[in-house]
C-alpha positions in Angstrom: 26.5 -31.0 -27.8 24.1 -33.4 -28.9 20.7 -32.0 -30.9 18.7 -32.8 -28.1 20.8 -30.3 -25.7 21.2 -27.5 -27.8 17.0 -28.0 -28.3 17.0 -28.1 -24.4 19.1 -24.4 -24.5 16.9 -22.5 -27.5 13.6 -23.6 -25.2 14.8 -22.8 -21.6 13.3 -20.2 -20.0 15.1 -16.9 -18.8 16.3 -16.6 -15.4 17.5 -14.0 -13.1 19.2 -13.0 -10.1 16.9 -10.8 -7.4 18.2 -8.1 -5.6 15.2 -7.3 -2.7 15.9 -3.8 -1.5 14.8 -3.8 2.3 17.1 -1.2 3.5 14.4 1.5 4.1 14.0 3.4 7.2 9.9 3.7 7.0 9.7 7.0 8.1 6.2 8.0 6.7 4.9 4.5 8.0 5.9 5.5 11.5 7.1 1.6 12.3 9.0 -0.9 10.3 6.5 -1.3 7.6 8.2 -4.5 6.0 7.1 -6.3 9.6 3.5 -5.2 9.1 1.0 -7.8 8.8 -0.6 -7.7 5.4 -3.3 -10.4 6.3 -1.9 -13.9 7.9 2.1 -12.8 6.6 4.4 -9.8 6.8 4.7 -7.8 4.1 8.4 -8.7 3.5 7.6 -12.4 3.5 4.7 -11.7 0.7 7.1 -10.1 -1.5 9.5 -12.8 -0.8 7.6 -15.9 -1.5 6.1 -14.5 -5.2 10.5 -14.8 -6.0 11.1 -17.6 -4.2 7.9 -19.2 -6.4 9.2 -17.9 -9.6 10.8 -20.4 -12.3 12.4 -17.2 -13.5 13.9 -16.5 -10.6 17.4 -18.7 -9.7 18.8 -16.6 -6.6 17.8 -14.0 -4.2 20.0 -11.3 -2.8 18.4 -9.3 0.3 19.5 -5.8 0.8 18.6 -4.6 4.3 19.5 -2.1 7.1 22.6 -3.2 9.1 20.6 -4.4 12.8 18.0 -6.4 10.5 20.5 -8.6 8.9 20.9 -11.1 11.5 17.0 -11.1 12.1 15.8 -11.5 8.1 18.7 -14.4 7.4 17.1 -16.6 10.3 13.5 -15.7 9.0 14.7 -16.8 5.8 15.8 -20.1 7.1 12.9 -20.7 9.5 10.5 -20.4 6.1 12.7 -22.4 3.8 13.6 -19.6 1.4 16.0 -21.6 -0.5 16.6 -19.0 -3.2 17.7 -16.5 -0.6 22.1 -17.0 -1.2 22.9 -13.9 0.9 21.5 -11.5 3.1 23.6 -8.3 3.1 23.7 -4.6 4.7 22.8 -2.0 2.5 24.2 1.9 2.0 23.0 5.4 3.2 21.0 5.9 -0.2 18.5 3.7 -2.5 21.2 3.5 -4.9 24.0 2.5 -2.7 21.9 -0.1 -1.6 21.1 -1.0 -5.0 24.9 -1.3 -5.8 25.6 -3.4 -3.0 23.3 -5.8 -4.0 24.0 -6.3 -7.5 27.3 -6.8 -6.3 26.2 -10.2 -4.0 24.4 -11.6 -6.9 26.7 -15.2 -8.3 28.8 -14.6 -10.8 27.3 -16.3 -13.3 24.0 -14.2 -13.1 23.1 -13.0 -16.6 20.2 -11.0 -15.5 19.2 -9.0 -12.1 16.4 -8.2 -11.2 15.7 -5.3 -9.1 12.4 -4.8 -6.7 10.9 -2.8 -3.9 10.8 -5.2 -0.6 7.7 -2.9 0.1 5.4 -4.0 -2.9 4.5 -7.5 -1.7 1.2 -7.6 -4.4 3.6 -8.4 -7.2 2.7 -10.8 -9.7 4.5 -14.2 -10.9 2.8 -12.8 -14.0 4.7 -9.2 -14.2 7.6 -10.9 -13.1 7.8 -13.3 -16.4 6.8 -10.3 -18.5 9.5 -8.6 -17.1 12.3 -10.8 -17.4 11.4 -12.0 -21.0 11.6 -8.8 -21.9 14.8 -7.8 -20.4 16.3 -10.8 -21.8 15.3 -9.8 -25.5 16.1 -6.3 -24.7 18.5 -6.1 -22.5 16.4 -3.5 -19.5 13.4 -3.7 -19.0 11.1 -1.4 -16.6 7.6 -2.0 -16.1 5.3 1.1 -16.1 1.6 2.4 -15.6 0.2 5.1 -17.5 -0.3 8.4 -15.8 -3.9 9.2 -15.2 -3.7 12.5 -13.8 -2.9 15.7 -15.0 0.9 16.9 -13.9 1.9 20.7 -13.8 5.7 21.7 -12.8 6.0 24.2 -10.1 8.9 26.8 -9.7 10.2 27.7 -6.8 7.6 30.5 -6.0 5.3 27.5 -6.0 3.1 28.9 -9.3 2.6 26.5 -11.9 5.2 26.5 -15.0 3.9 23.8 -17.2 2.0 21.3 -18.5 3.9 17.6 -18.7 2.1 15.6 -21.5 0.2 13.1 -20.2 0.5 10.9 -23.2 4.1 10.4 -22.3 4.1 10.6 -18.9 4.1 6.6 -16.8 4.9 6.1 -13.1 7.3 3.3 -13.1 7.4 0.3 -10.9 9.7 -3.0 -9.7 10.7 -5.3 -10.5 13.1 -3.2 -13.2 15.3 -5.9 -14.8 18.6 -5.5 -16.6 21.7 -7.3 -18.2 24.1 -7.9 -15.2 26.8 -6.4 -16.8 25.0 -2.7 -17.9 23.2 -2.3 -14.4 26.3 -3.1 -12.3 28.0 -0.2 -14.6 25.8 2.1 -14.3 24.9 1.8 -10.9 28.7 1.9 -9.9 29.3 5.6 -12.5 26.1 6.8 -10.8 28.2 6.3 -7.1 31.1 7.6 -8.5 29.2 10.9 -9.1 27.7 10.7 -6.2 24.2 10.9 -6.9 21.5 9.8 -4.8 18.6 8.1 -7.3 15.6 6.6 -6.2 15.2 4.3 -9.7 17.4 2.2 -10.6 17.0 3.0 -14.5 17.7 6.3 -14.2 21.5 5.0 -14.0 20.6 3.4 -17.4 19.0 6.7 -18.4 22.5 8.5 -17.6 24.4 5.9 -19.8 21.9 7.2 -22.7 20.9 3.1 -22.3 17.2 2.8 -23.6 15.2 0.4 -20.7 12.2 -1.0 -23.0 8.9 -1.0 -21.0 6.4 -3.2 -19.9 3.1 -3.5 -19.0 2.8 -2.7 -15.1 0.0 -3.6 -12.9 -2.6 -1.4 -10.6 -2.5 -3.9 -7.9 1.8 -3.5 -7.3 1.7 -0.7 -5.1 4.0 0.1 -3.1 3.6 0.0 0.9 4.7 3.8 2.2 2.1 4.9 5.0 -0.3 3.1 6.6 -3.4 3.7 4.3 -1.4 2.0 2.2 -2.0 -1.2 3.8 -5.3 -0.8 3.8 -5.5 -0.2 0.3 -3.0 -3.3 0.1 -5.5 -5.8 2.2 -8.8 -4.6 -0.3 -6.6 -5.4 -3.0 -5.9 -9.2 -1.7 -9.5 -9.7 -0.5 -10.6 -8.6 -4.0 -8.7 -11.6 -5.4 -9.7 -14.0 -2.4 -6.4 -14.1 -0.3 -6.9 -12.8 2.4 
């Protein structure tokens, strides 16, 4: 390898494999909220063209409810998503789902990336930060402060404590981790049977330390319908819609 190529290697960037988890049923929406029109696109498409845009992005691997498959690859096709390697049918829970994607990702992937097909406000920005960090660090989470005050409530619904709101974040996608440690955990986390709605917790249950990032107010994620219209201020605040 000459000096020029290994100078070539020490400056490339960081790039990941990312798994778009679009196997939700939308229950509180009411309707498939990934087909909602978030101004002149869906909001699966939004989230799909910030990855497909990314230089720190390579592939993406869409995770999505068996009758959809069919239906996203073509819409994929039709709008020249040339990341998108594999559209695949995801599992009962948020974690199977998870699992089944990592699984898709090439071989070669060094990093995954995993994010919330309902969050279509998120940044190329948070995506870089996220990436570069989980390459120095191996996981990396990005998270926003809590601003409100949380109690815990027993079963008798009375309040039985105070959590410290110093150390207490809400944690967001895209959560990014060494391909090798994420499929692991993910697959121990099955084996046991557990249902988890984060996909660090299965690092957390390794005793695996994810490293945290900067979040941002604007990635919210796309539940009930007020959320949209919280999700179309948010883009006519930055002039895109």
């Amino acid at each position: 390898m000459s000096l020029l190529d290994l100078w070539k290697k020490s400056n490339s960037i960081p790039k990941c494999s990312a798994v778009i988890v679009a196997a939700g049923s939308s229950v509180r929406m009411g309707s498939d909220k990934l087909a909602a029109q978030l101004g002149s696109s869906s909001v699966l498409l939004r989230t799909l063209r910030v990855f497909e845009l990314s230089e720190y992005v390579s592939e993406i691997v869409i995770v999505t409810r068996m009758d959809k498959v069919s239906e996203i690859a073509e819409l994929c096709a039709q709008e020249n998503m040339t990341k998108v390697s594999k559209v695949v049918a995801g599992g009962k829970t948020r974690m199977e789902s998870s699992l089944i994607g990592v699984s898709a990702v090439k071989s070669g992937a060094k990093l995954i990336a995993i994010h919330d097909a309902a969050r279509p406000l998120v940044s190329e920005t948070l995506i870089k930060r996220v990436v570069c960090a989980a390459a120095e660090h191996m996981a990396a989470v990005p998270v926003i402060p809590s601003t409100d005050t949380l109690k815990v409530v027993d079963a008798d619904n009375r309040v039985a404590g105070t959590v410290d709101r110093e150390t207490t974040f809400r944690v967001q996608t895209p959560q990014v981790f060494d391909a090798i440690l994420i499929k692991g955990a993910l697959t121990k986390a099955a084996e046991k049977g557990l249902a988890l709605s984060d996909d660090s917790a299965a690092m957390d249950m390794t005793g695996f330390k994810s490293f945290t990032v900067a979040g941002e107010e604007d990635n919210i994620k796309i539940t009930t319908p007020r959320d949209l219209i919280f999700a179309e201020a948010i883009l006519r605040s930055r002039g895109e819609l």
